[in-house]
C-alpha positions in Angstrom: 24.0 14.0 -27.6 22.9 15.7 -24.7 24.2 13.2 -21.8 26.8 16.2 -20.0 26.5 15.5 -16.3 25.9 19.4 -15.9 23.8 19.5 -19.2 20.5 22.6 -17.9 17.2 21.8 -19.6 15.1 24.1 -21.1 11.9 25.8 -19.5 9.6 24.5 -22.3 9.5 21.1 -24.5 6.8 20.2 -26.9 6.3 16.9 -24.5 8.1 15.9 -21.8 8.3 12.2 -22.0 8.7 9.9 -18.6 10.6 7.2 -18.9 13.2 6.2 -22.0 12.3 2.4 -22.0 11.1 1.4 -25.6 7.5 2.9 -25.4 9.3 6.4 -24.5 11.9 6.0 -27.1 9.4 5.1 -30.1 7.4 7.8 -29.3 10.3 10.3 -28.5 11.6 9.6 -31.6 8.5 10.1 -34.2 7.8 13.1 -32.6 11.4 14.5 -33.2 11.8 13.6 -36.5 9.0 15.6 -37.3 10.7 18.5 -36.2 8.9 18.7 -32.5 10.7 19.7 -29.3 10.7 16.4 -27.0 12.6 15.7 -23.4 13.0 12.1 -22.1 13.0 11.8 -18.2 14.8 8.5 -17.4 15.6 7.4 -13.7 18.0 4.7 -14.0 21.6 4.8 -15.8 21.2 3.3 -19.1 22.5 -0.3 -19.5 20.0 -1.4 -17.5 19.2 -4.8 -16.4 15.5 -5.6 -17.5 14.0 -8.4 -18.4 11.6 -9.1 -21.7 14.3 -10.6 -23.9 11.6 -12.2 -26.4 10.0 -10.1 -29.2 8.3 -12.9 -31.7 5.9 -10.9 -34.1 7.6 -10.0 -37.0 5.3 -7.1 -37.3 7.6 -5.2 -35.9 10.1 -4.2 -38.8 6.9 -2.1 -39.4 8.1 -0.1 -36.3 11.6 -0.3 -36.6 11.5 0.5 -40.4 9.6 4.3 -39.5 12.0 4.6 -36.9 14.9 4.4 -39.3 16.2 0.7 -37.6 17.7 -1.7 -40.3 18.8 -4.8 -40.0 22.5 -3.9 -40.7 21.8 -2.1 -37.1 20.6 -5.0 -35.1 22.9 -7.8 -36.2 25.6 -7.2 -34.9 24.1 -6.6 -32.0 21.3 -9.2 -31.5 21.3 -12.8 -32.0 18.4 -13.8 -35.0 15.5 -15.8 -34.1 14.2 -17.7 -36.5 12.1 -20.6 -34.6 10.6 -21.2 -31.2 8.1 -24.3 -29.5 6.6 -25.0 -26.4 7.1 -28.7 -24.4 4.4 -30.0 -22.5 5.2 -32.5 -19.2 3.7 -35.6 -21.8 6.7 -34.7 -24.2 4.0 -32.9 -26.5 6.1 -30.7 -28.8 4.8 -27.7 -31.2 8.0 -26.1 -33.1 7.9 -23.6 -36.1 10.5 -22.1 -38.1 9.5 -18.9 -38.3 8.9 -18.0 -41.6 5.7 -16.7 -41.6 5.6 -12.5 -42.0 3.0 -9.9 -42.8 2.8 -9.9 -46.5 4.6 -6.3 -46.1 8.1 -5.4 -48.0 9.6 -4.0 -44.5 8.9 -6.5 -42.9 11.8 -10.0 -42.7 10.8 -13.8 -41.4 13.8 -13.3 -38.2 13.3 -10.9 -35.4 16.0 -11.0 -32.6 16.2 -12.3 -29.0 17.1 -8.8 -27.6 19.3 -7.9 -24.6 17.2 -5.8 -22.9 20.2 -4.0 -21.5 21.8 -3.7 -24.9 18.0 -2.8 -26.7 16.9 -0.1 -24.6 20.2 1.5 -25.0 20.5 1.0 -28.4 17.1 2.6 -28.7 17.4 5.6 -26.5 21.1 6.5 -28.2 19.0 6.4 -31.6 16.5 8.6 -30.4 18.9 11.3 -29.3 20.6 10.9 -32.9 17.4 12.4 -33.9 17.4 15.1 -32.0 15.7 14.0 -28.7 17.1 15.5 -25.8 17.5 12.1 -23.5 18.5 12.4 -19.8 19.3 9.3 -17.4 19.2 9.8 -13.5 16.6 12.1 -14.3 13.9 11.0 -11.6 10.8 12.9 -11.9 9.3 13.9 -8.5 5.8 16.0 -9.0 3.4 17.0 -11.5 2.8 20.9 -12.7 -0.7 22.0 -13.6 -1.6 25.1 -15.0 -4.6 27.9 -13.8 -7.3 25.8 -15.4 -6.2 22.5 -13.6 -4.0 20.6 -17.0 -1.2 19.1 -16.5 1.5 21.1 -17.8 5.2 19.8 -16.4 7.2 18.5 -14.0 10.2 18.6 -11.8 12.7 16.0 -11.7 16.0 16.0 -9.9 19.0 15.0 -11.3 22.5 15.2 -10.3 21.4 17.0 -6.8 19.9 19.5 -8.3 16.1 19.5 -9.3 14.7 21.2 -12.5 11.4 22.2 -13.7 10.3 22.0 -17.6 6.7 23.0 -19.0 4.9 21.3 -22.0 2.1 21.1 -23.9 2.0 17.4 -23.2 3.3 14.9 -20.5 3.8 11.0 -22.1 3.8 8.9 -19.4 6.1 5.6 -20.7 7.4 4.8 -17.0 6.1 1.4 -17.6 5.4 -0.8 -14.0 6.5 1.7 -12.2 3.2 3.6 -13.1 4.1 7.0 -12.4 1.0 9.3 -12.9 -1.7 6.5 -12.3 0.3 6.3 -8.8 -0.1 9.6 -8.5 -3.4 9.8 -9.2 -4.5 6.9 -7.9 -5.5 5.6 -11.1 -3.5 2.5 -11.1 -5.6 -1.1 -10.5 -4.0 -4.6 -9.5 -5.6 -7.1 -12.1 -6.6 -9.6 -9.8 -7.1 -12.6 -12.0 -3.6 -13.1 -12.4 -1.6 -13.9 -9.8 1.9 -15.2 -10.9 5.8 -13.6 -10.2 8.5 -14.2 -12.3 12.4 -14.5 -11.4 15.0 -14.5 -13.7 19.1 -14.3 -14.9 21.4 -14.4 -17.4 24.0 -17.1 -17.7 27.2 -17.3 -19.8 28.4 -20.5 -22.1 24.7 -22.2 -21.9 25.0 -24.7 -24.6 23.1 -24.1 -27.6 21.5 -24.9 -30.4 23.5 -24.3 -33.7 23.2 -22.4 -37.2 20.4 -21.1 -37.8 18.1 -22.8 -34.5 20.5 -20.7 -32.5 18.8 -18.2 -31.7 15.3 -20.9 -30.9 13.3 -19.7 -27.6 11.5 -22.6 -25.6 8.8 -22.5 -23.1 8.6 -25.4 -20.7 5.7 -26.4 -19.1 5.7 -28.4 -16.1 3.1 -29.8 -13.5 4.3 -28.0 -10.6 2.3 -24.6 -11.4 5.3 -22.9 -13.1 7.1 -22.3 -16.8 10.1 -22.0 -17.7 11.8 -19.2 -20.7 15.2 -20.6 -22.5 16.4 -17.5 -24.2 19.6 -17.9 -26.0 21.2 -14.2 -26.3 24.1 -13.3 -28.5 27.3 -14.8 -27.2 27.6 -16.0 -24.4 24.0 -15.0 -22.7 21.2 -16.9 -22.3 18.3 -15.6 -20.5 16.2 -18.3 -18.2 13.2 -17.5 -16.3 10.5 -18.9 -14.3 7.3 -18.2 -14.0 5.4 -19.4 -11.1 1.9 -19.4 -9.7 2.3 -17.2 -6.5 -0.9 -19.0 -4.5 1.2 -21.9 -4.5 4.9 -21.0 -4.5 5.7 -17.6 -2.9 6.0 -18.7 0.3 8.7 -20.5 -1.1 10.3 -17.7 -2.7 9.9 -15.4 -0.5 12.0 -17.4 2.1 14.9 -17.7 -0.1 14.3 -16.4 -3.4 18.0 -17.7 -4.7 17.7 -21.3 -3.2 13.8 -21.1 -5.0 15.6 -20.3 -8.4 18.4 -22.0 -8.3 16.4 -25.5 -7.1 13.5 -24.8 -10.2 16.1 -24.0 -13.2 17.9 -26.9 -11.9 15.0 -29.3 -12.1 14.0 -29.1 -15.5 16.2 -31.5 -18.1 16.0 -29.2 -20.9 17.5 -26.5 -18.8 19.9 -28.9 -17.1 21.2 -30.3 -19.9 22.3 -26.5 -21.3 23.5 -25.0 -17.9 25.7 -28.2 -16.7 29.0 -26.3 -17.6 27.7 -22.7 -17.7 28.2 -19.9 -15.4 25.3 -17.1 -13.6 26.1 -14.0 -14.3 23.3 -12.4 -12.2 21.9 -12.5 -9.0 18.9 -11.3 -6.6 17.4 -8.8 -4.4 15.0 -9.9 -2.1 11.8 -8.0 -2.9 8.8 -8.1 -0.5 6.9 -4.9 -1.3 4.1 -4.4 -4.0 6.8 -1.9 -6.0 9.4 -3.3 -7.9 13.0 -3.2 -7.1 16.1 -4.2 -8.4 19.5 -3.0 -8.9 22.1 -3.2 -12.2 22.9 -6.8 -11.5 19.9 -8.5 -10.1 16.2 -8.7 -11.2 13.1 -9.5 -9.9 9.3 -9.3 -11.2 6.2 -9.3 -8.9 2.8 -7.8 -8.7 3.1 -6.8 -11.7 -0.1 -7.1 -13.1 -1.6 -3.9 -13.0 -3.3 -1.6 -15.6 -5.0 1.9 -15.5 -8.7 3.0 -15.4 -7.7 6.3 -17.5 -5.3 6.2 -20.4 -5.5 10.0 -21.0 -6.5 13.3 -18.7 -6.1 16.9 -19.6 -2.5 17.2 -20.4 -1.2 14.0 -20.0 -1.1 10.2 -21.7 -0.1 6.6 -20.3 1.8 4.5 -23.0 3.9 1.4 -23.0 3.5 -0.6 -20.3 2.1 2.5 -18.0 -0.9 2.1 -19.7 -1.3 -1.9 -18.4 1.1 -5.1 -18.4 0.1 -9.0 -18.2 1.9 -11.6 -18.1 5.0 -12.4 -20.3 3.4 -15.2 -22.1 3.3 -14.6 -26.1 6.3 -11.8 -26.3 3.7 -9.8 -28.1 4.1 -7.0 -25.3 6.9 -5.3 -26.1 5.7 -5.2 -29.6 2.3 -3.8 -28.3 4.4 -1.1 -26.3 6.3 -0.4 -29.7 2.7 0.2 -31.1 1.5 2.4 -28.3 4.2 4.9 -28.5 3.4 5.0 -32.6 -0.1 5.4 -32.3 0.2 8.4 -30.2 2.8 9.3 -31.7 0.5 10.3 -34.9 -2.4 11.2 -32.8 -0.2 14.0 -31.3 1.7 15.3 -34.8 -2.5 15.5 -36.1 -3.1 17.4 -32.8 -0.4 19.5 -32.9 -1.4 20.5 -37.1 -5.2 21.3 -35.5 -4.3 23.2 -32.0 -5.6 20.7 -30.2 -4.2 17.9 -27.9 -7.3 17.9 -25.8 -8.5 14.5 -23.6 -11.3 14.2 -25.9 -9.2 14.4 -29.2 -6.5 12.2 -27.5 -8.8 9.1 -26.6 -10.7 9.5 -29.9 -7.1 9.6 -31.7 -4.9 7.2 -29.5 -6.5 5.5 -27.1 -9.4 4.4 -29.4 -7.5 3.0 -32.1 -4.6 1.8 -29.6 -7.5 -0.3 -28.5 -8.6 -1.5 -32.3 -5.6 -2.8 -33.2 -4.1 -4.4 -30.0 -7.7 -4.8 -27.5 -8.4 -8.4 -29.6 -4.1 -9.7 -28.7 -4.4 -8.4 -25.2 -7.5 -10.2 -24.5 -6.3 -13.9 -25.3 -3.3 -13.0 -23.8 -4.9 -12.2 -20.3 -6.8 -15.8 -20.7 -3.9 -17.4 -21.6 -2.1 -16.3 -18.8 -4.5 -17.9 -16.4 -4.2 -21.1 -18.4 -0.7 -21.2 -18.7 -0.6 -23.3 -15.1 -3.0 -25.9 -16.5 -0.2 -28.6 -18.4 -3.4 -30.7 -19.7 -5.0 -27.7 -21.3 -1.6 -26.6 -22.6 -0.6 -30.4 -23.6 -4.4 -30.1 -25.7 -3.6 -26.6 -27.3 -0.1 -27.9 -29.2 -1.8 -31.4 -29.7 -4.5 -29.7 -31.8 -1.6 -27.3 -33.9 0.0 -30.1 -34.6 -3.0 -32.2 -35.4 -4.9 -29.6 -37.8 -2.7 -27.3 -40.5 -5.8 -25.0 -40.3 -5.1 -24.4 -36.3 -1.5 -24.6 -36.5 -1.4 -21.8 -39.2 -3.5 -19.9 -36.9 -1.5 -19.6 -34.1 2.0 -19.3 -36.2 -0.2 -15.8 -37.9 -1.4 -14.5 -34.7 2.2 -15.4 -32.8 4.7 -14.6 -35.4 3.2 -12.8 -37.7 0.8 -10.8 -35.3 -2.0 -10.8 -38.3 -4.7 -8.5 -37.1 -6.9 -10.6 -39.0 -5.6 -14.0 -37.4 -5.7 -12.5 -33.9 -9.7 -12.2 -33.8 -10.1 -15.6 -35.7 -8.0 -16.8 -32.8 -9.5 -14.8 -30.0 -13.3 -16.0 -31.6 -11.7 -19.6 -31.5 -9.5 -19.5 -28.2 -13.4 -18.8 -26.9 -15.1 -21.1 -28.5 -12.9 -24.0 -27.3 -12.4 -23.1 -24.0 -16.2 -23.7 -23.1 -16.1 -26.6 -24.8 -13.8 -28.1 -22.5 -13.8 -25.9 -19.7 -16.6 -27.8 -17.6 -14.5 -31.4 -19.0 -11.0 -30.5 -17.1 -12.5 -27.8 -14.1 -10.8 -25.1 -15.8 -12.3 -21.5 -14.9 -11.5 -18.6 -16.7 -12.3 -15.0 -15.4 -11.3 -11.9 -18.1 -13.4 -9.1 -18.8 -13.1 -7.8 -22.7 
């Protein structure tokens, strides 16, 4: 493993990947087991803090299983999630068991609830075990372009000393911190959402037992907010809230611990499991549009943001670089698992025909990055907007629980991330909002 405090880089790397979160890692690690030369820049000193603790499509063995992951790898490691539900302010209730998968021999009817800190570890130690050369504190400062204008490296200092590599292609997978689309001025706020999230872990959160133990809940409330419960191996739990920033960040941004302590507090299903518990993490006060947190605090704002270009001469956005809502359906991390595949494969055809050009790259990844995840990211964007509306919410479980037809839509577009069940839903989500949407005042502003 190449993780020597005084480890020297080479001059040239196949690609030079920014960023080892999961998109960075997936990618990093096709490439190299292909027998291609691949550098991953991280910043931070992995374990890491991070939030995103929920993956629910069981797609995802697909991923793991090219990657080489078994499930002999995550259990001991990961708590098994096997169920989840929502709970509306009238008491509505929709639970599954999850035991719904693609019809696809990789694939199992668990995922996990992963600790991010633990995951992205995990994930960047098995990338190197396939020969990925991985640095942390490596915090890339400018971009390299060649005579004819490509991108074509990068320095990044690391250890107080600063390095310069050259490849054939820079991955950008620096998720919300949006490192080229900064630079470029390429990155755009998406203003129809406006919501921040704070979050922390707790220890010895009562649970739920055998095989529920591992259940997420969403809690909805009437005070323009949701809550997370995330039971993690023991003794973690993750608990977040979500909250609409138009009516609470002035709030927040007063006092963000009295804000989070006085929310997670107020809800009785949360209450109930943190009465003899402990917090295990804390805050920084963050009042700028960039995140910024340190190893034992987190918080998320402005982070709704995508880019206007997904590829340029020499370089790619993947992950959540490329464009992050919010954290509604846990199909994101999945979706940045997928991102860092597709290219993945776009770039080993490239590299077979001489050609990794911006016109062959958005033909080869951001094209069909787009057909398989465009329909999931849609309804996602719409739900977020809706997520503040309890009746709308309250109607959505009523009808899954009213109708097997609707219920065993969402459970395949949800769980089992069905491409085919995520445009029925997207057609349907549609169809039903304008039917109700001039009854309850709702308004609803994506672009597809």
């Amino acid at each position: 493993m190449n993780r020597e405090k005084h480890f020297v880089p080479d001059e040239f790397y196949d690609f030079i990947v920014i960023g080892g979160g999961p998109a960075g890692a997936v990618f990093a690690t096709l490439v190299a087991k292909e027998g291609y030369k691949v550098i991953v820049l991280e910043g931070s000193k992995f374990p890491r803090f991070c939030v995103g603790e929920i993956i629910a499509p069981t797609a995802i063995w697909r991923i793991w299983h090219r990657l080489g992951i078994t499930k002999e790898m995550m259990d001991p490691l990961f708590i098994q999630k096997w169920g989840a539900g929502w709970i509306t302010p009238n008491g509505t209730q929709f639970n599954f068991d999850q035991d719904v998968h693609p019809e696809d021999s990789r694939c199992h009817a668990h995922v996990y609830q992963l600790d991010r800190s633990v995951y992205d570890e995990f994930l960047l130690n098995h990338a190197r075990d396939n020969g990925v050369t991985a640095l942390e504190e490596a915090r890339v400062e400018e971009l390299f372009y060649d005579e004819n204008g490509r991108m074509n490296g990068v320095s990044f200092e690391r250890h107080g000393k600063t390095f310069e590599v050259r490849s054939k292609l820079v991955v950008d997978a620096s998720g919300r911190t949006n490192f080229i689309p900064r630079k470029l001025g390429i990155r755009m706020e998406i203003e129809e959402l406006h919501s921040f999230a704070c979050f922390a872990h707790w220890e010895d959160c009562k649970k739920d037992q055998g095989k529920n133990a591992g259940d997420v809940r969403l809690l909805f409330t009437e005070n323009d907010l949701w809550y997370w419960w995330a039971p993690l191996k023991d003794p973690k739990s993750s608990i977040g809230v979500v909250a609409n920033k138009h009516v609470h960040w002035d709030e927040y941004s007063k006092d963000p611990e009295a804000f989070y302590e006085k929310w997670v507090w107020n809800h009785p299903f949360i209450k109930k499991r943190i009465e003899n518990a402990t917090r295990i993490t804390g805050f920084d006060a963050v009042k700028t549009k960039i995140n910024q947190s340190s190893k034992d605090s987190a918080l998320l704002t402005n982070f709704h943001a995508k880019s206007s270009k997904a590829v340029g001469d020499g370089w790619v956005l993947i992950g959540d670089t490329l464009g992050f809502v919010d954290p509604v359906f846990s199909a994101g991390l999945h979706v940045v698992h997928g991102s860092g595949m597709i290219l993945a494969d776009a770039v080993m055809k490239g590299m077979e025909e001489d050609n990794l050009s911006e016109g062959f790259l958005e033909k080869e990844y951001h094209e069909k990055y787009k057909e398989e995840f465009q329909d999931v990211l849609f309804h996602i964007q719409g739900w977020a907007q809706l997520y503040y509306n309890p009746k709308f919410v309250d109607m959505f479980l009523k009808w899954g629980n009213r109708y097997p037809k609707i219920r065993d839509m969402y459970i395949r577009t949800f769980i089992a991330f069905e491409k085919k069940a995520i445009k029925e839903f997207s057609k349907f989500f549609l169809k039903i909002f304008k039917n109700v949407s001039h009854k309850s005042g709702l308004k609803l502003s994506i672009k597809k």
